[in-house]
Gaussian input, Z-matrix of N, CA and C with variables (Angstrom, degrees):
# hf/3-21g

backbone

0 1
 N
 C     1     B1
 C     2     B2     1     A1
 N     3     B3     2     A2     1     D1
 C     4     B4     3     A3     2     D2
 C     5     B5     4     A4     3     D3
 N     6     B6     5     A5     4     D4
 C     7     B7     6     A6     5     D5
 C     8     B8     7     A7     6     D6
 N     9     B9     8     A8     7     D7
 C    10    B10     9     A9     8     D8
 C    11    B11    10    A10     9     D9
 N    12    B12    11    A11    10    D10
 C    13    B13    12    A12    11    D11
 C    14    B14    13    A13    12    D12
 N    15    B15    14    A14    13    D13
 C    16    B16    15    A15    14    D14
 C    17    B17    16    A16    15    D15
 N    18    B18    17    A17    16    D16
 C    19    B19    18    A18    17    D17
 C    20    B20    19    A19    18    D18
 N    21    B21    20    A20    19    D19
 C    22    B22    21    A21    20    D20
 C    23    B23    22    A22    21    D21
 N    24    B24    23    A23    22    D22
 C    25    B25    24    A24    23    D23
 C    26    B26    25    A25    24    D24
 N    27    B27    26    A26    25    D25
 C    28    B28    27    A27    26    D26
 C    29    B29    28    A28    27    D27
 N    30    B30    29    A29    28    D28
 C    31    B31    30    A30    29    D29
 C    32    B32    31    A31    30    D30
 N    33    B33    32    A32    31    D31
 C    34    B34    33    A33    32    D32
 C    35    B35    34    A34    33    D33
 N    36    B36    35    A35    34    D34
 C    37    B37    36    A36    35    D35
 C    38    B38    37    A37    36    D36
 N    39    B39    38    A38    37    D37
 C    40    B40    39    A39    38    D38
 C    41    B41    40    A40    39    D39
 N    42    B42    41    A41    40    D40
 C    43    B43    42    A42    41    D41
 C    44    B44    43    A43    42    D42
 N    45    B45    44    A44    43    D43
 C    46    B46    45    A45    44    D44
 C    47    B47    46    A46    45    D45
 N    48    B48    47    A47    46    D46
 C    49    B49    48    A48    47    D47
 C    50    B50    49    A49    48    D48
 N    51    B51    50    A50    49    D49
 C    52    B52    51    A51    50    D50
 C    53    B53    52    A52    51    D51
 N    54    B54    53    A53    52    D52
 C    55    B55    54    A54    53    D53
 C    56    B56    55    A55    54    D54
 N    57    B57    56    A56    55    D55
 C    58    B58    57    A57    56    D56
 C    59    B59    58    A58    57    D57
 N    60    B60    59    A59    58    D58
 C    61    B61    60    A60    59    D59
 C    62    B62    61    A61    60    D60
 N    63    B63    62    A62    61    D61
 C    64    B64    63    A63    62    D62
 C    65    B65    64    A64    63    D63
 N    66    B66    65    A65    64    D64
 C    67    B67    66    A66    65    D65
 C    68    B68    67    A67    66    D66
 N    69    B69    68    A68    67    D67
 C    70    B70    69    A69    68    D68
 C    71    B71    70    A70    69    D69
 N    72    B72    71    A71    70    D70
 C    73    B73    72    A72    71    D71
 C    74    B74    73    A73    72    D72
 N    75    B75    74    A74    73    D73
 C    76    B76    75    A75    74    D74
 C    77    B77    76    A76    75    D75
 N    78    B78    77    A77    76    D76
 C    79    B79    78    A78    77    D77
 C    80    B80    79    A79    78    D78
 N    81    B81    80    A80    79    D79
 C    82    B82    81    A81    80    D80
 C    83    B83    82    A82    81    D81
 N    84    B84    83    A83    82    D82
 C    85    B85    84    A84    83    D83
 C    86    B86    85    A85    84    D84
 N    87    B87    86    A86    85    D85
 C    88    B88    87    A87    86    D86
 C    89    B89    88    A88    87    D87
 N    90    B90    89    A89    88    D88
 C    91    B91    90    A90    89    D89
 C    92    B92    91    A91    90    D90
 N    93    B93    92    A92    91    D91
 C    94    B94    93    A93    92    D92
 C    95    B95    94    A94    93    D93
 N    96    B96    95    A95    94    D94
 C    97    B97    96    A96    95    D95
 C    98    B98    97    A97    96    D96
 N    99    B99    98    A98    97    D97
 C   100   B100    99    A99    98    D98
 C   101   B101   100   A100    99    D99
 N   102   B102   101   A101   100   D100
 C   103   B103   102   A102   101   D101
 C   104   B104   103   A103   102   D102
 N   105   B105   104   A104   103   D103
 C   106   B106   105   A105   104   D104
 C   107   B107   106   A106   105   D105
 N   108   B108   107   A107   106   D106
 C   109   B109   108   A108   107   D107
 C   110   B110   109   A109   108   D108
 N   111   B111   110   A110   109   D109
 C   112   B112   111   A111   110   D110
 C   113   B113   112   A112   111   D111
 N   114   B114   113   A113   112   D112
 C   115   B115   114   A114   113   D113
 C   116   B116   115   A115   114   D114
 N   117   B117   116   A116   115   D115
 C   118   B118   117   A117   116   D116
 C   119   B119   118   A118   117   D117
 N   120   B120   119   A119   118   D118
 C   121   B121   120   A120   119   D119
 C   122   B122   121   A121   120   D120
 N   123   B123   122   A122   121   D121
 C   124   B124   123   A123   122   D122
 C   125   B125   124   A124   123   D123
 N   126   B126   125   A125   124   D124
 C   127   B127   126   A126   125   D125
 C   128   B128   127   A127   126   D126
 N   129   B129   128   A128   127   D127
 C   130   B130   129   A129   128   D128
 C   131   B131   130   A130   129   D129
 N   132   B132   131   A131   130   D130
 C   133   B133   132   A132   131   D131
 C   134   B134   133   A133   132   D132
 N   135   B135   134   A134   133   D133
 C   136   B136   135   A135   134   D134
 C   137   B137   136   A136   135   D135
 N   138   B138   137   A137   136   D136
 C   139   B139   138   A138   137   D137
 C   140   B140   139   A139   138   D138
 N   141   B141   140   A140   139   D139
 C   142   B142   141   A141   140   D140
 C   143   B143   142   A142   141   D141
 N   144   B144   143   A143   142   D142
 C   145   B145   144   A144   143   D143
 C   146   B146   145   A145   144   D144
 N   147   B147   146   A146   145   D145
 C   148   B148   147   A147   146   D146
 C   149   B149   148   A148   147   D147
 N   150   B150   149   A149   148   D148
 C   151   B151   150   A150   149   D149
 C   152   B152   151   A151   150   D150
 N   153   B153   152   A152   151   D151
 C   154   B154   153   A153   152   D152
 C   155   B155   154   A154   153   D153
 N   156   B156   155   A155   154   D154
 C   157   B157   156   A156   155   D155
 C   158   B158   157   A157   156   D156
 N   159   B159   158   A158   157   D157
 C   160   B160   159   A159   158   D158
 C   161   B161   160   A160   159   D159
 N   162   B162   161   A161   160   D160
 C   163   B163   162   A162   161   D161
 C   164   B164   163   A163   162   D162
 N   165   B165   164   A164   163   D163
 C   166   B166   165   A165   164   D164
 C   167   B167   166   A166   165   D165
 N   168   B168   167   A167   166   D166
 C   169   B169   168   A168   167   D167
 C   170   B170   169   A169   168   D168
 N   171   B171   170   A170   169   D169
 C   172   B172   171   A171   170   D170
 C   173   B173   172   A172   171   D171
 N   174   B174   173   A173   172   D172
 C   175   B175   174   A174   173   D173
 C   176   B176   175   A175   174   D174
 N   177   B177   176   A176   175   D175
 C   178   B178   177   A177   176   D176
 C   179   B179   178   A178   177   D177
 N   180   B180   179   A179   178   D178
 C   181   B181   180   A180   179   D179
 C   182   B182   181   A181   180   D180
 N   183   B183   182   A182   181   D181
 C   184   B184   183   A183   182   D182
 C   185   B185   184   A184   183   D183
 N   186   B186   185   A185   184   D184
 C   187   B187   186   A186   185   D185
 C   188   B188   187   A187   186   D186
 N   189   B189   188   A188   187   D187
 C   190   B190   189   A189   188   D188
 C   191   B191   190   A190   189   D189
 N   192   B192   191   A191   190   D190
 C   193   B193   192   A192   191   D191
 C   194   B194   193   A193   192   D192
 N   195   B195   194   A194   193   D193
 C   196   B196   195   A195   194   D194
 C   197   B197   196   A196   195   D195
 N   198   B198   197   A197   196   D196
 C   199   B199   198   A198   197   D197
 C   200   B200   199   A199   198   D198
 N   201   B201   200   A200   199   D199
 C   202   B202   201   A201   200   D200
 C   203   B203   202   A202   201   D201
 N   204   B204   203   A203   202   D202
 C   205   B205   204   A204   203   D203
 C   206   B206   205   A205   204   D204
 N   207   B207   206   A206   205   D205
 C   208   B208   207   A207   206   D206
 C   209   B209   208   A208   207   D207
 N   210   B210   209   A209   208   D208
 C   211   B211   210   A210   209   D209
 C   212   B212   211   A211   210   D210
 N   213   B213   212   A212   211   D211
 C   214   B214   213   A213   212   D212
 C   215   B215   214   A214   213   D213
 N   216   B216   215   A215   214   D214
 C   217   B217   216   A216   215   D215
 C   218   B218   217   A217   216   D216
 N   219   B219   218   A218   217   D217
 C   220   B220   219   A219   218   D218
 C   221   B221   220   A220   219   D219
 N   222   B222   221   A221   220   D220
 C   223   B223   222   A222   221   D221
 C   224   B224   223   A223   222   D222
 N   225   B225   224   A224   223   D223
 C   226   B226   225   A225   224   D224
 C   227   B227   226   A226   225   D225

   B1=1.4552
   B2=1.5298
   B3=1.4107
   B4=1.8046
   B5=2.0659
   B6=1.3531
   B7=1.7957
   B8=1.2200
   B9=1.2368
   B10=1.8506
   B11=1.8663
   B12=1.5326
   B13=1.4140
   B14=1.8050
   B15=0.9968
   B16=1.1290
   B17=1.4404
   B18=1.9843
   B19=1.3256
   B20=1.2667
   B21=1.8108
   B22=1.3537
   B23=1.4699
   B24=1.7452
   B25=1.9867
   B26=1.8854
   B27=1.5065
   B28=1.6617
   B29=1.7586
   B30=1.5545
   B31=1.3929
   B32=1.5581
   B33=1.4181
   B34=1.3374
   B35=1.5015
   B36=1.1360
   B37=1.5378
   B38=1.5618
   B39=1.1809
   B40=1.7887
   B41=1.4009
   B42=1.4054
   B43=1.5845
   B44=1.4486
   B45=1.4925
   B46=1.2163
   B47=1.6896
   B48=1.4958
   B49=1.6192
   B50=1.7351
   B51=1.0101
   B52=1.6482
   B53=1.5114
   B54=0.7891
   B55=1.6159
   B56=1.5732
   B57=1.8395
   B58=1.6318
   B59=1.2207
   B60=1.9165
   B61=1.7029
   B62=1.2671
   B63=1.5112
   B64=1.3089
   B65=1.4262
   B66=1.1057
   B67=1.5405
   B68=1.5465
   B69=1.1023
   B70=1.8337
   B71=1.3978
   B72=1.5217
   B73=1.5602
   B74=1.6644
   B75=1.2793
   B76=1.5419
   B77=1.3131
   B78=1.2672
   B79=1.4006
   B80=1.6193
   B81=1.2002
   B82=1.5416
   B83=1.1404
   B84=2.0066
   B85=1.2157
   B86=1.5214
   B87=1.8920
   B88=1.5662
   B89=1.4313
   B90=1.4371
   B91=1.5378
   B92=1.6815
   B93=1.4985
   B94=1.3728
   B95=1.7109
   B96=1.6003
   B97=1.0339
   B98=1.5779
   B99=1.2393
   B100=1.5364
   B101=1.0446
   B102=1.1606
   B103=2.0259
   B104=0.7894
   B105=1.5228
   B106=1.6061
   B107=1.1833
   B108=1.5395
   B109=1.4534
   B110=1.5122
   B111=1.4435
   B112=1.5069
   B113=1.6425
   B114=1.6845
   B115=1.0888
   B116=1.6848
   B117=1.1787
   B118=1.5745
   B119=1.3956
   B120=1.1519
   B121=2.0572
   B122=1.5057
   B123=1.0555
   B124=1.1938
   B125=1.4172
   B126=1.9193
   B127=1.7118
   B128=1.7461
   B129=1.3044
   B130=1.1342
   B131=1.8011
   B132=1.6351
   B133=1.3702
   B134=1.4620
   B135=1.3406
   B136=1.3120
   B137=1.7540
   B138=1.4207
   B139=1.3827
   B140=1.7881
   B141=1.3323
   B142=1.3165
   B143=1.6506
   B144=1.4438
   B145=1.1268
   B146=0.9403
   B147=1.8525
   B148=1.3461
   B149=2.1494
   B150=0.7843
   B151=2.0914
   B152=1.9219
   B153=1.0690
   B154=1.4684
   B155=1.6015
   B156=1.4727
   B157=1.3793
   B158=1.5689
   B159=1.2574
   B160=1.5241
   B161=1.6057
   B162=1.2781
   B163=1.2365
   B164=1.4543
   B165=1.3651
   B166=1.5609
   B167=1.8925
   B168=1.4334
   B169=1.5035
   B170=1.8156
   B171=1.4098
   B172=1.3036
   B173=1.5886
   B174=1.6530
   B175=1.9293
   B176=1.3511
   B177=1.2652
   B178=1.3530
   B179=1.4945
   B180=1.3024
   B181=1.6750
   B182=1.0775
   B183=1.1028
   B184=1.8956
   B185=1.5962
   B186=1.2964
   B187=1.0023
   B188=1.9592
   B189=1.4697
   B190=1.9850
   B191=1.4019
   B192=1.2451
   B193=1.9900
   B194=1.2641
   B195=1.7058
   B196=1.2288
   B197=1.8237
   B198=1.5771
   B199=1.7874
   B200=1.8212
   B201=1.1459
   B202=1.2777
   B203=1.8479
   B204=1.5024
   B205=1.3758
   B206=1.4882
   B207=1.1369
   B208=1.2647
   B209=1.2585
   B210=1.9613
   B211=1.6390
   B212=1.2780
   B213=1.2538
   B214=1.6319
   B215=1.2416
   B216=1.3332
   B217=1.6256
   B218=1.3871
   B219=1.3089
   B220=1.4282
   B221=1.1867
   B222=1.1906
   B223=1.8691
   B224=1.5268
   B225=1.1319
   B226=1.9499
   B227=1.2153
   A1=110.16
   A2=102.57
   A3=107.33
   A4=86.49
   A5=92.04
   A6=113.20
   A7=114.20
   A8=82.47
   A9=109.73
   A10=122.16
   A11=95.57
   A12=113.69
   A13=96.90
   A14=146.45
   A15=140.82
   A16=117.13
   A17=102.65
   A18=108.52
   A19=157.48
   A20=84.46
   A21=113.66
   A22=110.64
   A23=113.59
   A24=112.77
   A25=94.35
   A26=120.63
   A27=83.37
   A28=129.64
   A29=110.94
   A30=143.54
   A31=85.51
   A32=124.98
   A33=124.96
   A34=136.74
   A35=101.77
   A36=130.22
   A37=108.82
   A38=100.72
   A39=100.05
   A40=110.39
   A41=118.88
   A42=122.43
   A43=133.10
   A44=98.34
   A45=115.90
   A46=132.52
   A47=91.68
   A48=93.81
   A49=126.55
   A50=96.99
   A51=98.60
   A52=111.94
   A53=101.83
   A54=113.67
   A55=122.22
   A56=91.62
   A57=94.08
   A58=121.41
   A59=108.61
   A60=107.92
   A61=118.31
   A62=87.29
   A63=108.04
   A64=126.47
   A65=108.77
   A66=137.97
   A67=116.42
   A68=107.28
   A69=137.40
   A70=103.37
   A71=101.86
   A72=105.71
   A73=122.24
   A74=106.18
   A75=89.25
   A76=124.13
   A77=132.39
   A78=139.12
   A79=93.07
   A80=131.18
   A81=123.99
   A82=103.23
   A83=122.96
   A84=127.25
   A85=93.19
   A86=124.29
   A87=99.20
   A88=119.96
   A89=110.33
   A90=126.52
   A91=123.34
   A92=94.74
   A93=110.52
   A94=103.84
   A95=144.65
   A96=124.93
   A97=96.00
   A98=140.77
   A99=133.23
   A100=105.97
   A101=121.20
   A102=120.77
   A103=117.97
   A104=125.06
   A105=113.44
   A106=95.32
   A107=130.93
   A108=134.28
   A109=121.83
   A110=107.27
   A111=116.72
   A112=127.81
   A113=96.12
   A114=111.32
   A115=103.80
   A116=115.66
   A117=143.77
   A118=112.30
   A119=95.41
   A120=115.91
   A121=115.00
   A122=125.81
   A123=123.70
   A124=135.37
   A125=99.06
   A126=115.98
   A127=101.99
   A128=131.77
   A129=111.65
   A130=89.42
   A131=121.66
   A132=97.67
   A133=105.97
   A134=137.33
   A135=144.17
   A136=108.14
   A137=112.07
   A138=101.87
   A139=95.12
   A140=107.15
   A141=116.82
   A142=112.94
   A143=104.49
   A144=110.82
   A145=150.09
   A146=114.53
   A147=127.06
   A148=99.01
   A149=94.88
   A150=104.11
   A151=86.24
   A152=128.80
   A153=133.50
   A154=91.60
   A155=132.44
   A156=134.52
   A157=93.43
   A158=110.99
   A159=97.71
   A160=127.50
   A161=123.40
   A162=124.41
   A163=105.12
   A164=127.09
   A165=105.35
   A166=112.11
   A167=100.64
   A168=91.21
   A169=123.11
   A170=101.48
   A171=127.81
   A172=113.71
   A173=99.50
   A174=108.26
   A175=87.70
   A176=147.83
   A177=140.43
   A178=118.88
   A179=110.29
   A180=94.45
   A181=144.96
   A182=100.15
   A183=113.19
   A184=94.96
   A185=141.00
   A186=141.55
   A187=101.91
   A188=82.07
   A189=91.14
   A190=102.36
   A191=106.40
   A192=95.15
   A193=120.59
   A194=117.25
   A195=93.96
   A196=102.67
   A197=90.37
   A198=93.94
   A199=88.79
   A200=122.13
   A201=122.40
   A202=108.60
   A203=112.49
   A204=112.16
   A205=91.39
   A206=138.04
   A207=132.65
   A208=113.20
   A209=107.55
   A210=99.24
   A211=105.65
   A212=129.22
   A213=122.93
   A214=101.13
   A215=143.31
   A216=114.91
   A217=116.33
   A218=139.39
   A219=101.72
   A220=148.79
   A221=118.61
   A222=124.24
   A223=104.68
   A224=118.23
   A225=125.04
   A226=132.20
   D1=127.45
   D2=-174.55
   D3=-82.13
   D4=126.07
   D5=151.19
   D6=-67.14
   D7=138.57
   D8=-168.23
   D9=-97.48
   D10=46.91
   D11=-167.08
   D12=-62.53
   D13=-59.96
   D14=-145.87
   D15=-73.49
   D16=-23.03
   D17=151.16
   D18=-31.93
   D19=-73.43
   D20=174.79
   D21=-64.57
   D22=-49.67
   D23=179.35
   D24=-56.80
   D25=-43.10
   D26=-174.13
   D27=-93.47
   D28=14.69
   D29=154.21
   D30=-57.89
   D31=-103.97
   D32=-170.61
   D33=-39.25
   D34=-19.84
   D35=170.77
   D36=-70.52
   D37=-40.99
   D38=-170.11
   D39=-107.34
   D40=-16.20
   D41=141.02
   D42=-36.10
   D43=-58.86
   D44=167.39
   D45=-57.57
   D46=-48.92
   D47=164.83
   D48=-72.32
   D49=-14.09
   D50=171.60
   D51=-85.08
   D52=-44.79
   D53=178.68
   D54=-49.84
   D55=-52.01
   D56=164.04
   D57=-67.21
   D58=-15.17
   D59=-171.42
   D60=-64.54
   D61=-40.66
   D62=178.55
   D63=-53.48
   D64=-51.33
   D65=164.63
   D66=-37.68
   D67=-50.03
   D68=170.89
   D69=-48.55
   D70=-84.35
   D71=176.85
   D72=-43.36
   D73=-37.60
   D74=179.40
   D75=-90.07
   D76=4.11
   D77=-151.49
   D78=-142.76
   D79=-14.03
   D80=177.14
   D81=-128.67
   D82=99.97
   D83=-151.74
   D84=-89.72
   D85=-5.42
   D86=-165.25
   D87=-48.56
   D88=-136.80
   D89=143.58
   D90=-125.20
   D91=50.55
   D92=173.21
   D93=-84.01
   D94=124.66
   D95=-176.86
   D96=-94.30
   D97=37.76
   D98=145.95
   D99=-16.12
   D100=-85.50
   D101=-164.27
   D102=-40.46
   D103=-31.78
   D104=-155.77
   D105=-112.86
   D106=-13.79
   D107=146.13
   D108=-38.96
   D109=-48.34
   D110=174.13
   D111=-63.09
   D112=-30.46
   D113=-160.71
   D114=-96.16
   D115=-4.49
   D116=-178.04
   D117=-82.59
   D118=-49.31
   D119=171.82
   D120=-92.83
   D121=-15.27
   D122=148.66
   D123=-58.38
   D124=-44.27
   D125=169.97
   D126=-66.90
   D127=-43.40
   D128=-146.56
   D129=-91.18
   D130=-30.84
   D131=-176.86
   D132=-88.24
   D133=44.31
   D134=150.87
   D135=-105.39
   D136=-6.78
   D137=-177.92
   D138=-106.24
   D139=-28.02
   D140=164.39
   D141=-32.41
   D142=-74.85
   D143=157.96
   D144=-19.36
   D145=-62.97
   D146=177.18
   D147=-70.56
   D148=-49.77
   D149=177.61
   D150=-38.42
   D151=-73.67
   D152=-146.25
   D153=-62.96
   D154=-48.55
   D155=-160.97
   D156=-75.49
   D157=-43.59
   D158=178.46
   D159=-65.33
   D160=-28.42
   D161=176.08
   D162=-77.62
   D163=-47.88
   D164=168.84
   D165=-50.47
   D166=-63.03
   D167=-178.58
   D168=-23.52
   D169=-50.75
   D170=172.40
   D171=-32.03
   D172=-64.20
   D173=-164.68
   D174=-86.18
   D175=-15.16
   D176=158.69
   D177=-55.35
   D178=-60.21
   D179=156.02
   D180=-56.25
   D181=-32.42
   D182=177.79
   D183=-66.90
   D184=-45.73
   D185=-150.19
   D186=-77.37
   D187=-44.88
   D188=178.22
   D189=-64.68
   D190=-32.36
   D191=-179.97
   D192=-89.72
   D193=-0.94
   D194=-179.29
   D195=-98.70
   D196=2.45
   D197=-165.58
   D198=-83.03
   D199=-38.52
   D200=-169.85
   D201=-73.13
   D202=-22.07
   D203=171.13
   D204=-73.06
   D205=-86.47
   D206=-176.24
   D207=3.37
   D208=-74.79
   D209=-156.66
   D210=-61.04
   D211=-37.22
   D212=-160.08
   D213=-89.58
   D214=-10.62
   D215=134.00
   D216=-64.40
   D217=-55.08
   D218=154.30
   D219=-11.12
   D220=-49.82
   D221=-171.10
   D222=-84.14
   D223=-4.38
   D224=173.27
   D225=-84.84

């Protein structure tokens, strides 16, 4: 099984940036929108994320179905 490192670093990656966004907005009263800048790039490289886990998930199935078409032409 290939590890799913690039996941998990951009899971933590986009944790992190929200967190500081968050952090931003409440502690920097200007009208700088930093935070919600942070917290913007945080959402999209967490969807980043979820997109990348799904396309493996994806060729992982295809892969179980084409192994399972296989056997049962085999057994005929």
């Amino acid at each position: 099984m290939k590890d799913r490192i690039i996941e998990k670093l951009l899971y933590k990656i986009a944790a992190l940036l929200v967190v500081c966004g968050v952090l931003a907005c409440f502690l920097n009263s200007s009208e700088s929108y930093f935070g919600l800048h942070l917290i913007l790039s945080g959402l999209i490289t967490g969807v980043i994320a979820i997109f990348l886990y799904m396309k493996y998930e994806n060729e992982l199935e295809q892969k179980r179905a084409a192994l399972k078409e296989k056997k049962s032409l085999k057994k005929r």
